[in-house]
N, C-alpha and C positions, 0 to 999 in steps of 0.2 A: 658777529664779533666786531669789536670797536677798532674804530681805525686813527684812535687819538697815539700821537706821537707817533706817526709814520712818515708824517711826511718830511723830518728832519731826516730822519733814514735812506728817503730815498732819494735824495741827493748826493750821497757816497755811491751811490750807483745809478750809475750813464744808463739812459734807456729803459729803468724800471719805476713801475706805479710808485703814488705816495701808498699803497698797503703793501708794502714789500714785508716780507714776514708775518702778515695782518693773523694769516691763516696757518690748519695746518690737517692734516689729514690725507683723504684720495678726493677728489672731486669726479664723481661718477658722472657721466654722458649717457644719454641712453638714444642710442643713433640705429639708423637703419641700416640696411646692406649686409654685408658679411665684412670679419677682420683682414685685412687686406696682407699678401703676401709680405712678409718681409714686416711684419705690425710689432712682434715683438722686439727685434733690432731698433725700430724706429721709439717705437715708446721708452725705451729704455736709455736713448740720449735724450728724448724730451722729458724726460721724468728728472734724469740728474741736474738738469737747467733749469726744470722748474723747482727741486728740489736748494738748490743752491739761491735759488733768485727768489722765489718764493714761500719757501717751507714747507708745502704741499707736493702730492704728485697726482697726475690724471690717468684715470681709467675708463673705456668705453665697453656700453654692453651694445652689443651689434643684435639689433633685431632683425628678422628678415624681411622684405619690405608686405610683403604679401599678409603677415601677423604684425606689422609695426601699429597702426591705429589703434586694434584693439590690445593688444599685450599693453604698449604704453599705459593708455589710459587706464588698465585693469592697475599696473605700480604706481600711479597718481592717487588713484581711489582706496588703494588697498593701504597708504600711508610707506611706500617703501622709502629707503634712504637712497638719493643721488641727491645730485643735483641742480642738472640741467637735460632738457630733450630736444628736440626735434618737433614742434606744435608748427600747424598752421590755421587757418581759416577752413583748409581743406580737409583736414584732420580732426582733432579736439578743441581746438585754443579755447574760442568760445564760451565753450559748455566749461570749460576747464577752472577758465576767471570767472565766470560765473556764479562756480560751486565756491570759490575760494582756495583753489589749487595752486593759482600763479601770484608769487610775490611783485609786486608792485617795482618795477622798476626804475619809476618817476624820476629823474635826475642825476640816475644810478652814474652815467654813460657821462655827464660834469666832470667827477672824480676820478674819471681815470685818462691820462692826456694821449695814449697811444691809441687808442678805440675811440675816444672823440674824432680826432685827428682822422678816422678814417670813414665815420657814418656822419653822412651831409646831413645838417641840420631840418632841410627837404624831406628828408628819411624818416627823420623821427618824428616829423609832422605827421606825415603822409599814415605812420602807422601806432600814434596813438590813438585812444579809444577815449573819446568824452575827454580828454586833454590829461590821460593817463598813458603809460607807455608799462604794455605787461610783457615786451618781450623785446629782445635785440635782432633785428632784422639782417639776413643773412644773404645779399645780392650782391648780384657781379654785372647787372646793366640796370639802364634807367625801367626801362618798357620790356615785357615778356608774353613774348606770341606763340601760342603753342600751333606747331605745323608739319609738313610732311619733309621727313629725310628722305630722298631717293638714291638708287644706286645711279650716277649719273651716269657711269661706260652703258649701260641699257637703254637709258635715254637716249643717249647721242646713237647706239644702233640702230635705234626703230624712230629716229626722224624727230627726236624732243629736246634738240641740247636746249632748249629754252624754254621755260613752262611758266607763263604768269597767270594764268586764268583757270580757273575750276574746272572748262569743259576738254582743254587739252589733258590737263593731269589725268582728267577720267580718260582720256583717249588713251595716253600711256596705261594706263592700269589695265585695260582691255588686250592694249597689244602685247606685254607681257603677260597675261592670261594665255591668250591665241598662238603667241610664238615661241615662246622660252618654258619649255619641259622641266618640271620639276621647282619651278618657283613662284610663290604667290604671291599674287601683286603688291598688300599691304599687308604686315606685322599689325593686330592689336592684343592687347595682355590685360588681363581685369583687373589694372590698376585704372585702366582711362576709366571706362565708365561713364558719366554724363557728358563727358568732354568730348565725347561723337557727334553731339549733336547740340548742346548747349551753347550759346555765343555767349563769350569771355573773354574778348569782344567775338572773338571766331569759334563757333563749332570746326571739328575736322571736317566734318562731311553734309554741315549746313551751308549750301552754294550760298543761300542769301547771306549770310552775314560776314563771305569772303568778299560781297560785294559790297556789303554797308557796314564796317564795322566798329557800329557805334551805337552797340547796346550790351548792358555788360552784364551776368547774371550774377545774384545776393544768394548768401543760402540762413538757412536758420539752426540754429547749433544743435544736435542730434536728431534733426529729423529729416536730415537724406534728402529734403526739399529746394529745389531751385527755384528761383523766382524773378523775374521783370519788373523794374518799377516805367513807370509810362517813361516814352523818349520826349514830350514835351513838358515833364515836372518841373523846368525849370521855370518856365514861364507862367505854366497854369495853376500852380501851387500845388496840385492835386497828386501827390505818389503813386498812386492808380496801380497798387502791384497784382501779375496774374501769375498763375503757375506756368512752368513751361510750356506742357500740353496744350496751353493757349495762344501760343504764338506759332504761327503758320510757316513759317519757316523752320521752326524749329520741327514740326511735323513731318515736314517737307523731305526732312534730314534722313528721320525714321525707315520714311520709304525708301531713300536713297540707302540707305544701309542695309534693310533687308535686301534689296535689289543686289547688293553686293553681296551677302552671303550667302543669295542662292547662286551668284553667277560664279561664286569660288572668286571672287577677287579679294575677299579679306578670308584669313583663317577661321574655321567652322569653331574650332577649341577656345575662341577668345575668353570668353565671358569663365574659363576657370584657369586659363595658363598664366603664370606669373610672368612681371617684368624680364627676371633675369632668362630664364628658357624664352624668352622672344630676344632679347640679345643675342645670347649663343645660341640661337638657330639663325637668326638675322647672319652671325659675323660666322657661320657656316655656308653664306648664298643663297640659306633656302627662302628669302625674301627679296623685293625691289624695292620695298619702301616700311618705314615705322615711324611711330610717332617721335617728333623732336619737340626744343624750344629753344627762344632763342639768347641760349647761353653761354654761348662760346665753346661746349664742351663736345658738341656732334662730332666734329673729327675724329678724334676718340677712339670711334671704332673702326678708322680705317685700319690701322696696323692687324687688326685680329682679324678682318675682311679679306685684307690682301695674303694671307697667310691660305687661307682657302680660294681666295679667285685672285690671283696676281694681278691680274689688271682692273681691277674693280675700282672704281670714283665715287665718291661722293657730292651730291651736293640737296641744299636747301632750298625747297620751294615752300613760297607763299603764295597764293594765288587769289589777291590781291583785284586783278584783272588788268593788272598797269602796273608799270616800272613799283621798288620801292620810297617812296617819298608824295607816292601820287595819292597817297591814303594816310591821315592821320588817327589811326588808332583808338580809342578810349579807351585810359589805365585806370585803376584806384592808386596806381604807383604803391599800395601794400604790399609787404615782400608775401611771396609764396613761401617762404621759411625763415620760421624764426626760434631764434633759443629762447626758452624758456627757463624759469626758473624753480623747482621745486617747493611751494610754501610751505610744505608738511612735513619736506624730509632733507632739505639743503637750503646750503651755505649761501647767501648771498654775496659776502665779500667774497668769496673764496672762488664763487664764479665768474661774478665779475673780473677777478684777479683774472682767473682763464684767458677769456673775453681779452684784455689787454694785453695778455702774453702773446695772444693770437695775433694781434694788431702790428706786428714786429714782422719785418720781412723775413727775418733769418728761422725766427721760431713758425711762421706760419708753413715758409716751402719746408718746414721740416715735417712736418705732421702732415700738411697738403700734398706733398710730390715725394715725399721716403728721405734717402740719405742721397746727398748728393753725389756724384760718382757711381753710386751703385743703382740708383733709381732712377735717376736725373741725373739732366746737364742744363748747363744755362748757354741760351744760343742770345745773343745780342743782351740789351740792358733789359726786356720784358719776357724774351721768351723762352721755351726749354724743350728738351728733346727727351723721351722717354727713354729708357734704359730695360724698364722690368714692367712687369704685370700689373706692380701698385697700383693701387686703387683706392682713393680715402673720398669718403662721405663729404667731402671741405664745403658741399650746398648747405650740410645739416648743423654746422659748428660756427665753420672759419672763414665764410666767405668774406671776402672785402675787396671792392670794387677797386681799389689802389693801389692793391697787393697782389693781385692774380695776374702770373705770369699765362700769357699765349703759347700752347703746345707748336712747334715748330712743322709739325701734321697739318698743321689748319689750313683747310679748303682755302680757295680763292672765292668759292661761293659763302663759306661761313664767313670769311674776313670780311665780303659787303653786307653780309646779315647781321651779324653780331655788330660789325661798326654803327647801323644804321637803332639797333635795340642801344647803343650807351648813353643817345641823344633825348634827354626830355622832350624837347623842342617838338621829338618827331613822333609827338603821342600828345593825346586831347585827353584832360582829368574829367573824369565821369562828374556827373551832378551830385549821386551820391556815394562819392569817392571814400568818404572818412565813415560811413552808417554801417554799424552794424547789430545784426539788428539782437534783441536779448527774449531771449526763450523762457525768462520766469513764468509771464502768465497763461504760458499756452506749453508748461511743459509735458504735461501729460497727453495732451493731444500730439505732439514732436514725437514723441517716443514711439508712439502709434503709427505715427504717420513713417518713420524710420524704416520700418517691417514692412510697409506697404510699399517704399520706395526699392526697398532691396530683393522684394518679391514679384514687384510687378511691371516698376521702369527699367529698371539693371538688361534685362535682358531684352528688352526693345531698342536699347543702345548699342548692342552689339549685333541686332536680326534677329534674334531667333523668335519665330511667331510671326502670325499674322501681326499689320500694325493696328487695323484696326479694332480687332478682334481684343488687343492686348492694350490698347488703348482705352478702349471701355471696361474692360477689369481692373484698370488703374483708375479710372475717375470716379466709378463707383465705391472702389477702397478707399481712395482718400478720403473721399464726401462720409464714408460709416465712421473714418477715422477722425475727421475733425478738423477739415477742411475750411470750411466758414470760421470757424474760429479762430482759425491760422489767419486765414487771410484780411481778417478784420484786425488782428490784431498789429498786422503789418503793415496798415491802410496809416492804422493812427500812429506807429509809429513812425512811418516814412512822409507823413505828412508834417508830424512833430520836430523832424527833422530839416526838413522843408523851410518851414517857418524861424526856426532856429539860424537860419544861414544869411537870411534876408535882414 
């Protein structure tokens, strides 16, 4: 819809876009999670705000996260009507702009002064594609490590208030194995997946690359494949990419994991229990540790912890092998979440308008944090204090680094972890930071290799099976599924890449 003669309009009113009225309809979200207590109270003062300011009002279909990948992409393909989702690198994005799903959003983020005003122009480098921008990136820090949350009052009983290194953490995992009845050392849910063992820059449970982490893995858009490009491509011209299975630490990991699930130190049910049943058995006690990142949002669960074990603590380990700062990281600085736009069945101004209504501090804690007094309270100029259960997806829509008030909860261990993720400085940009790679000429082998990935690595990430026994049933499938052909086609394009930067 045109946006001529808007912007004389939006100067009669303080604080809104030049498309004030541009639109008009529901702008649908298709977000993960579930509707958060207290959703209808809360939509319904943001609807009359955006209804008054905008013309439009907004509605979200809450997917659950365990069906979000595929349910999405099935209303992308199928032509439904919203207008924006939840895509990542790690999800569809990819495959998505590829087909011609995601609207172009090139310059989009110009015209609208409250959402410029809040995504660093850094941002929008970092996560255009060949000097196109398909989606609005959705972070709350510079740098994001994915890592282990422990219950800290466990810690500090069995002799670990301190844990920088891979082989104490393992020490901890064992002791609460040996000592503490009825609790299992580590929470995983089959949403992780290759992230047990894959370095991006860190595997969970690849010691090597908490000790080097500085190598970052690429994937290729529907085919469930991770991949390495050489850590010397900068120099040697050569992208040299191998599959994981070919990196020795990453093997290394495998073993360490099945060790784990025969020693009962992670959960035997990983590989089919979802995210949120490993929350609420976590904020039950029946855990000492789960997967985190480093988002400012792990405190989080202490309130629903402490309701079951009063004296419970949390905190954040990285294990690093040395203080935080003694390791500079490798990012693509790409967001792990980005909205997208629907080409086939939504509004581009009309989301965009969203997008900038979002950028407003008043409209963000409102949909972010519920209704103030009932949901929330504000403790100093950034921070807040919970009041209720709410819970909003704000990773999947409304994140903005400027605008995210700190929970009043927050660990003394998150406040140095999360302060330490908001610094560029304190992260190294990968070589190929901006590559990604495109699956036209090898889509039919991707798809292939897809089934192979979800039949034969999935469950080596979580133990179950010999490794190496499951190992060779995986090299052999990929190799019938099309393997050389993947990989050659990755050669030329990360070499193409290469040469392009120089």
């Amino acid at each position: 819809m045109a946006l001529s003669g808007a912007a004389g309009m939006a100067t009669a009113f303080s604080g809104l876009s030049p498309a004030f009225g541009a639109s008009s309809g529901t702008s649908v979200a298709l977000l993960p999670s579930q509707a958060p207590t207290n959703w209808k109270a809360v939509l319904d003062l943001a609807n009359a705000k955006l209804m008054a300011e905008h013309g439009f009002t907004f509605d979200a279909q809450f997917i659950n996260w365990s069906n979000y990948g595929q349910q999405s992409l099935l209303k992308f393909t199928a032509g439904a009507q919203f207008d924006t989702a939840l895509q990542a690198l790690w999800l569809n994005m990819a495959q998505l702009q590829q087909s011609g799903a995601l609207a172009d959003l090139t310059g989009q983020i110009d015209k609208w002064p409250n959402l410029k005003k809040q995504i660093a122009p850094k941002l929008i480098e970092a996560n255009s594609w060949g000097g196109k921008l398909w989606g609005i990136p959705q972070v709350n820090s510079a740098g994001r490590i994915q890592h282990f949350g422990i219950r800290q009052d466990l810690a500090e009983k069995y002799g670990f208030a301190e844990i920088n290194d891979f082989q104490t953490l393992e020490k901890f995992f064992y002791a609460i194995k040996e000592k503490e009845s009825g609790v299992t050392p580590f929470a995983l849910a089959s949403q992780t997946g290759w992230q047990t063992a894959v370095a991006t820059p860190t595997g969970m449970f690849n010691e090597h690359s908490w000790e080097n982490p500085y190598t970052m893995q690429y994937s290729l858009a529907g085919s469930g494949l991770r991949f390495y490009f050489d850590k010397d491509a900068a120099t040697t011209g050569s992208s040299r990419p191998i599959p994981w299975w070919d990196d020795a630490g990453t093997v290394e990991a495998l073993r360490k994991i099945r060790q784990y699930y025969n020693d009962g130190i992670i959960n035997a049910d990983a590989l089919n229990v979802d995210q949120a049943t490993i929350e609420s058995q976590f904020g039950a006690g029946r855990f000492a540790g789960l997967w985190s990142m480093t988002d400012g949002l792990q405190s989080n669960r202490l309130a629903g912890l402490q309701r079951a074990v009063p004296t419970a603590a949390l905190g954040q380990v990285l294990p690093f092998g040395g203080a935080l700062g003694s390791v500079k990281p490798v990012q693509t600085f790409q967001a792990d979440n980005m909205i997208v736009v629907n080409a086939n069945g939504g509004d581009v101004d009309r989301a965009m308008a969203l997008q900038d209504w979002f950028s407003v501090q008043e409209n963000h804690d409102l949909v972010g944090l519920g209704i103030e007094g009932t949901d929330w309270k504000a403790v100093g100029d950034r921070g807040f204090e919970q009041l209720s259960t709410y819970s909003f997806p704000s990773y999947a829509i409304l994140w903005r680094a400027g605008l995210e008030r700190l929970t009043s909860s927050m660990t003394e261990s998150e406040k140095k972890v999360f302060g330490w993720a908001q610094n560029y400085d304190n992260f190294t940009s990968d070589t190929f930071a901006s590559f990604i790679a495109d699956v036209t000429p090898v889509k039919e082998a991707a798809a292939q290799m897809n089934n192979v990935m979800t039949q034969y690595a999935n469950p080596l990430f979580y133990g179950v099976g010999d490794v190496d026994a499951g190992l060779d049933k995986l090299k052999k499938a990929a190799d019938a599924a099309g393997l050389d052909v993947i990989m050659t086609e990755l050669t030329k394009q990360g070499d193409a890449y290469l040469k392009a930067r120089t």
